[in-house]
C-alpha positions as CSV (number, residue, x, y, z in Angstrom):
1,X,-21.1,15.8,0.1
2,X,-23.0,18.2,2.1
3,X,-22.1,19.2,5.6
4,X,-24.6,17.3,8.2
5,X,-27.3,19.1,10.6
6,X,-26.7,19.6,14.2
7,X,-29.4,19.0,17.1
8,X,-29.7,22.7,17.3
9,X,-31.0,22.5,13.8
10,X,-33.8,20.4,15.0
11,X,-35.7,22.9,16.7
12,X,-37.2,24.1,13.7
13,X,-39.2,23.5,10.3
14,X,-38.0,26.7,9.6
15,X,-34.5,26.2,10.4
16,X,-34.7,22.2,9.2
17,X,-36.1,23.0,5.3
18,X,-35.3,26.3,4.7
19,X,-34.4,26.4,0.9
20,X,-35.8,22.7,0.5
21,X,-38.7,21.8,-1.9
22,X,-39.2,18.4,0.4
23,X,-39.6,18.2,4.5
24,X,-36.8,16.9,6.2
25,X,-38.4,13.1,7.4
26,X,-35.0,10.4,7.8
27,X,-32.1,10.9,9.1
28,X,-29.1,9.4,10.0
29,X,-27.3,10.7,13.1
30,X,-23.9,9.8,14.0
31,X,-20.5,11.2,15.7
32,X,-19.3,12.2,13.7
33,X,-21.5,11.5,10.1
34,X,-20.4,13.8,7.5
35,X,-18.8,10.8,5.7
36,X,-22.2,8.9,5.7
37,X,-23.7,7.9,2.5
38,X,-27.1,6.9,3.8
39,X,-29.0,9.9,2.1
40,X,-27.5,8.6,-1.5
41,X,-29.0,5.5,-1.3
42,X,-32.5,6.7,1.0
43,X,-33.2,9.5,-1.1
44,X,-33.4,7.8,-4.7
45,X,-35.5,5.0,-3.0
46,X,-37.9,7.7,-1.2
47,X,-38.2,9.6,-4.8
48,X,-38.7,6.5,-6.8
49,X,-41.5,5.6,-4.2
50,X,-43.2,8.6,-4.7
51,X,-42.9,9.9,-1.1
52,X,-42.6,13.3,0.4
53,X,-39.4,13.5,2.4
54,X,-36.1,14.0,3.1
55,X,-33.3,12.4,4.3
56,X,-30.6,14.0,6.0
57,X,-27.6,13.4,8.2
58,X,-27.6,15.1,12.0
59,X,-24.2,15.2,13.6
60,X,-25.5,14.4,17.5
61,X,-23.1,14.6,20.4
62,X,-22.3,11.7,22.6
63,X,-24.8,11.5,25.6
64,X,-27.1,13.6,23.4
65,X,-29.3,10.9,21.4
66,X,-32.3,10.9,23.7
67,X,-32.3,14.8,22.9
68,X,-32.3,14.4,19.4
69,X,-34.8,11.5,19.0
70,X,-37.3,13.7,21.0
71,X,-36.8,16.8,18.5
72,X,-37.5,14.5,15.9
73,X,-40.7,13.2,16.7
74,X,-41.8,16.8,17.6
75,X,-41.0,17.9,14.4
76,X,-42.7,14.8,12.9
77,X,-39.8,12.7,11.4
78,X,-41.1,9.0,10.4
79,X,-37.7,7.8,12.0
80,X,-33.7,7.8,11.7
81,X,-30.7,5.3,11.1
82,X,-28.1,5.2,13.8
83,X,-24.3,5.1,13.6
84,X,-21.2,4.9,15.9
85,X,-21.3,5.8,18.5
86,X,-24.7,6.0,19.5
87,X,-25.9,2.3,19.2
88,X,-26.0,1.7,22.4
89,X,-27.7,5.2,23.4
90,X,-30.4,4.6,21.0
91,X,-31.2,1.1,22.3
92,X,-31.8,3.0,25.8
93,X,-34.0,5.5,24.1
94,X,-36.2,3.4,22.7
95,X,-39.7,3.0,24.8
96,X,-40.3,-0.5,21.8
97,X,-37.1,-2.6,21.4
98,X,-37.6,-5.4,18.8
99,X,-36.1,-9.1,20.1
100,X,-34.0,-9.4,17.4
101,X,-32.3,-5.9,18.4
102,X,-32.3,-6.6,22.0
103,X,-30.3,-10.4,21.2
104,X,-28.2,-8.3,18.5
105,X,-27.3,-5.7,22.0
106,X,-28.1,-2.4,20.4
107,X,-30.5,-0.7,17.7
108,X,-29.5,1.1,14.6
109,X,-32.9,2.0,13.0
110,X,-35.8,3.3,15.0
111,X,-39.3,4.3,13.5
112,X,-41.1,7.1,15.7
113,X,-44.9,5.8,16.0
114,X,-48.0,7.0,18.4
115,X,-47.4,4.6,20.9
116,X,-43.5,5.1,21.4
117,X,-40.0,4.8,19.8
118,X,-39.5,1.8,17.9
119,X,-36.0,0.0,17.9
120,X,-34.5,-2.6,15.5
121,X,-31.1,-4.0,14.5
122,X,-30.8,-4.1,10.5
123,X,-26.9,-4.4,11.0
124,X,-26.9,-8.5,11.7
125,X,-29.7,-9.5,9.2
126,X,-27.8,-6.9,6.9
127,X,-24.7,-8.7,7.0
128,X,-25.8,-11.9,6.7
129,X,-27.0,-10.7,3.0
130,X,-23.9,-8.5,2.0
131,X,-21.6,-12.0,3.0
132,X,-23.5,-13.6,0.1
133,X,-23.4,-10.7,-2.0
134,X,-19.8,-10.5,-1.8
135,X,-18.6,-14.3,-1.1
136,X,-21.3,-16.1,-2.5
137,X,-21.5,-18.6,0.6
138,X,-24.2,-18.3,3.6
139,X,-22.3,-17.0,6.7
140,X,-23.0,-20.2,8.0
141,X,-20.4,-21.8,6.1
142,X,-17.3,-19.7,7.5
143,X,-15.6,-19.6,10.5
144,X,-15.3,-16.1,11.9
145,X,-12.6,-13.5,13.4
146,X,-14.4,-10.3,14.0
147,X,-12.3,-7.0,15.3
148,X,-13.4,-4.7,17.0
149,X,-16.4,-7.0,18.6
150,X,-16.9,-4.8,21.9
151,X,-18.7,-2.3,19.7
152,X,-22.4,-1.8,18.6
153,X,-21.6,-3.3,15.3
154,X,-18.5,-5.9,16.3
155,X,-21.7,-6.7,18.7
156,X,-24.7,-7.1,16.3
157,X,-22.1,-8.8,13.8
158,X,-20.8,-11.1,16.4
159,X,-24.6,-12.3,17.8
160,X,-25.7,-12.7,14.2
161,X,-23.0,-15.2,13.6
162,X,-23.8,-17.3,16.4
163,X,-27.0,-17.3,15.6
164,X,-26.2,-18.6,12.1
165,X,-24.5,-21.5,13.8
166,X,-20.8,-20.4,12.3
167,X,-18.6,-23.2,13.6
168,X,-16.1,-20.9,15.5
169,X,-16.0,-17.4,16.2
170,X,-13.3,-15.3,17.6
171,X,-13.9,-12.1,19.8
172,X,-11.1,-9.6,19.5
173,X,-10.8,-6.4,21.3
174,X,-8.6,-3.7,22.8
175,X,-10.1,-4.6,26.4
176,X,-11.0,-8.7,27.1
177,X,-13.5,-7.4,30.1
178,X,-16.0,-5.5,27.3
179,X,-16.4,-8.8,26.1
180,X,-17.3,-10.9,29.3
181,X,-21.0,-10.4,29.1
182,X,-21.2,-11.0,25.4
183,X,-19.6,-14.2,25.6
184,X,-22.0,-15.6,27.5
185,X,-24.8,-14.5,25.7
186,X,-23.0,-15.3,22.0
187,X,-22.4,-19.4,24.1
188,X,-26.6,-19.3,24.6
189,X,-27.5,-18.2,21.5
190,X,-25.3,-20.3,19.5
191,X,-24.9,-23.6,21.3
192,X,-22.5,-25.2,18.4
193,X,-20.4,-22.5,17.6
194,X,-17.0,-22.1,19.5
195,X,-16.4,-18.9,21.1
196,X,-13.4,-17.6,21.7
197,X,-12.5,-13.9,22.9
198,X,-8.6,-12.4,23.1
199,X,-7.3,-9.1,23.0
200,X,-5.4,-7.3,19.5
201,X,-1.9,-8.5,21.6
202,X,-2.4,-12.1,22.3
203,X,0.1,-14.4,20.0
204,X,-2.3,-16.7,19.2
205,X,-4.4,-14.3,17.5
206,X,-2.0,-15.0,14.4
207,X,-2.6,-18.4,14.2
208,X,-6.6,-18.2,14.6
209,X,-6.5,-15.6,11.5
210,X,-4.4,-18.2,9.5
211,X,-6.9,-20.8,10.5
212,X,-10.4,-18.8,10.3
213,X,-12.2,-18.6,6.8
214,X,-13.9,-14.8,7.1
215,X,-11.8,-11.6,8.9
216,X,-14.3,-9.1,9.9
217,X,-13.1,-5.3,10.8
218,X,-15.6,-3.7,12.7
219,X,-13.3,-1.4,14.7
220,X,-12.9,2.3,13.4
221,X,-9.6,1.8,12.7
222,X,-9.2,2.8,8.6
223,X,-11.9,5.5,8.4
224,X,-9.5,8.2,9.3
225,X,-6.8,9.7,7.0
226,X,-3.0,8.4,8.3
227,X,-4.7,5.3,10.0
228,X,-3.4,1.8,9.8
229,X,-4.6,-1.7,9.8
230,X,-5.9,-3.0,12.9
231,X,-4.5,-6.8,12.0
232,X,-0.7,-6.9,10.7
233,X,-0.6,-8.1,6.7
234,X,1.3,-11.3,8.0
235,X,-1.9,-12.8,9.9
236,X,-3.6,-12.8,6.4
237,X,-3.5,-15.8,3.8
238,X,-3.8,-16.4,0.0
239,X,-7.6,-17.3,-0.4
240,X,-8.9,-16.0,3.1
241,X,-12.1,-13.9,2.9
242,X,-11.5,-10.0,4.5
243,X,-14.5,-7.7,5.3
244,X,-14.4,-4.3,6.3
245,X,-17.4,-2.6,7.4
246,X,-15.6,0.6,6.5
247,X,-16.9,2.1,3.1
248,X,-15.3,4.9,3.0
249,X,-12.5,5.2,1.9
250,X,-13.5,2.2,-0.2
251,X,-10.3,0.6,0.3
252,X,-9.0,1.1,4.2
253,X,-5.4,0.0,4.8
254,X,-6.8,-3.5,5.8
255,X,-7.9,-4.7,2.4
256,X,-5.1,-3.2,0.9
257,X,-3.3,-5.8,3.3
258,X,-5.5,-8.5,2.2
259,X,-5.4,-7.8,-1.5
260,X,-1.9,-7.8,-1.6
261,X,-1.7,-10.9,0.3
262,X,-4.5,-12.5,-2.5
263,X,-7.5,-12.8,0.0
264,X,-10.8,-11.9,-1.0
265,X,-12.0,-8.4,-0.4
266,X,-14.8,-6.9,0.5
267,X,-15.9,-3.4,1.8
268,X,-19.1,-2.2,4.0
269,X,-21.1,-0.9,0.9
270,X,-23.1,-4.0,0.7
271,X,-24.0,-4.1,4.3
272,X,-24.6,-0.6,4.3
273,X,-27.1,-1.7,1.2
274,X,-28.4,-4.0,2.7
275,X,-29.3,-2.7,6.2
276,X,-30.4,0.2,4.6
277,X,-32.8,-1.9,2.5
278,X,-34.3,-3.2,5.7
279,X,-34.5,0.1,7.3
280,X,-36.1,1.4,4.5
281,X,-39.2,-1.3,4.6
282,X,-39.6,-0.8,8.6
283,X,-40.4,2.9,8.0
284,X,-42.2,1.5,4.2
285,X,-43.8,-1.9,4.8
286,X,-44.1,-3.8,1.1
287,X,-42.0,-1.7,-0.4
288,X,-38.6,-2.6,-2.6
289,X,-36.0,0.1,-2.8
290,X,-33.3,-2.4,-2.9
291,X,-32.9,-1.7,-7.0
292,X,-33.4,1.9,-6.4
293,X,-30.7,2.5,-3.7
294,X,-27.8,-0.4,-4.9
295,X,-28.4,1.5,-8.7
296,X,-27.6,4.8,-6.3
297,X,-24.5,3.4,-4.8
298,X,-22.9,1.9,-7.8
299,X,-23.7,5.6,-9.3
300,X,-22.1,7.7,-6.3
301,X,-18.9,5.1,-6.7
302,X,-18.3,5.3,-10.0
303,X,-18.3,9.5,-9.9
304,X,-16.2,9.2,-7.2
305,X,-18.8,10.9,-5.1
């Protein structure tokens, strides 16, 4: 996989494509973002469609993403993806936040037009597609522990769900105060779902896991090397649905949990699909690249790429 730009990369064309037939356009910028497959599934869907552009990955610094979205549009970019950590940051950047992005609390896609920055949220409406992909029931239908839910996707998830009117969803996070405000706003949105936040050490998180239908990591917790499972394997049950929003590795240390205690398993490729689909057609109005980039997933996952 190749190594990801900097910000002090984007002070260039001649620094930025150097060696490249095609300008660099998309990106994805993260903290880091060198495990990112975003440009295997963009770049097939930009090529199939005939467009003139790269996409590229931009390792940006905390506190830095007003910086880098600035650089881009000086140098012309059509727009970027976000990742952790910068959800948050690039919501505050933005000059155009879509309603759906400001319910979901923070923007991971933002399209760079005359009039401004544009922000939207592709992670909830993302999700709510990859949980049929993978389940084959509507979110609706399940009730809902998310971990992790403090965080710009834990958040986005989290909203979504009560905005699908899930019957009960349960907030768990390192630090109960982070989740205060989103309460609130999750008890507005979604008037008939029961909310219900806890921290990783409260004893009745066991029992709400034995009693929920859908686990949902969306803590970092499995991404690195030597990490463990955010939930111990006795809080999982034969039949229970358990979705990481980790890709990569493809099976974290959490679904090895859940497939040895006969759940049903799921990693973040499809969401990743998925919001990248949506991305993809706010930068590309009427266009389809969901063939083009799920054909370019499969591909990168069976070379082992």
């Amino acid at each position: 996989m190749s190594q990801p730009y900097t910000l002090d990369d984007l002070l260039s064309r001649d620094r930025l494509d150097a060696g490249h037939a095609k300008p660099a356009r998309l990106a994805v910028i993260g903290h880091p973002v060198a495990h990112s497959s975003s440009p295997r599934m963009h770049q097939p869907a930009l090529d199939a469609a005939g467009i003139d552009a790269r996409y590229i990955k931009v390792d940006v610094p905390v506190g830095q993403v007003a910086e880098a979205f600035a650089r881009m549009r000086a140098l012309g970019f059509i727009g970027c993806n976000i990742t952790v950590p910068h959800k948050f940051d690039a919501l505050a950047a933005c000059s155009v936040v879509h309603p759906d992005a400001r319910a979901l609390g923070a923007v991971n896609t933002v399209r760079f037009d005359a009039d401004g920055i544009h922000g939207f949220n592709t992670d909830g409406p993302g999700f709510v597609r990859a949980i049929v992909d993978d389940f084959e029931f509507p979110l609706s239908t399940f009730s809902v522990v998310i971990a992790g839910a403090g965080g710009g996707a834990g958040q986005a998830i989290a909203t979504q769900c009560a905005m699908q009117g899930v019957p009960t969803l349960v907030l768990v996070n390192r630090t109960l105060e982070k989740l205060g405000p989103l309460v609130e706003r999750l008890r507005a949105l979604g008037p008939t779902t029961e909310v219900v936040a806890l921290s990783f050490d409260d004893p009745e998180l066991e029992n709400l896991c034995q009693r929920c239908d859908l686990i949902v990591n969306t803590t970092s917790v499995g991404l690195k090397a030597g990490d463990g499972s955010p939930l111990p394997p006795d809080y999982l049950r034969p039949g229970l649905c358990v979705y990481d929003t980790i890709y990569q590795p493809a099976i974290t240390p959490l679904l090895a949990a859940a497939e040895a205690a006969g759940c049903r398993t799921a990693n973040g490729i499809s969401l990743l699909l998925h919001q990248g689909v949506l991305a993809f057609q706010h930068w590309f109005p009427q266009t389809d690249p969901l063939p083009f980039m799920r054909e370019a997933l499969l591909h990168s996952a069976g070379s082992g790429a």
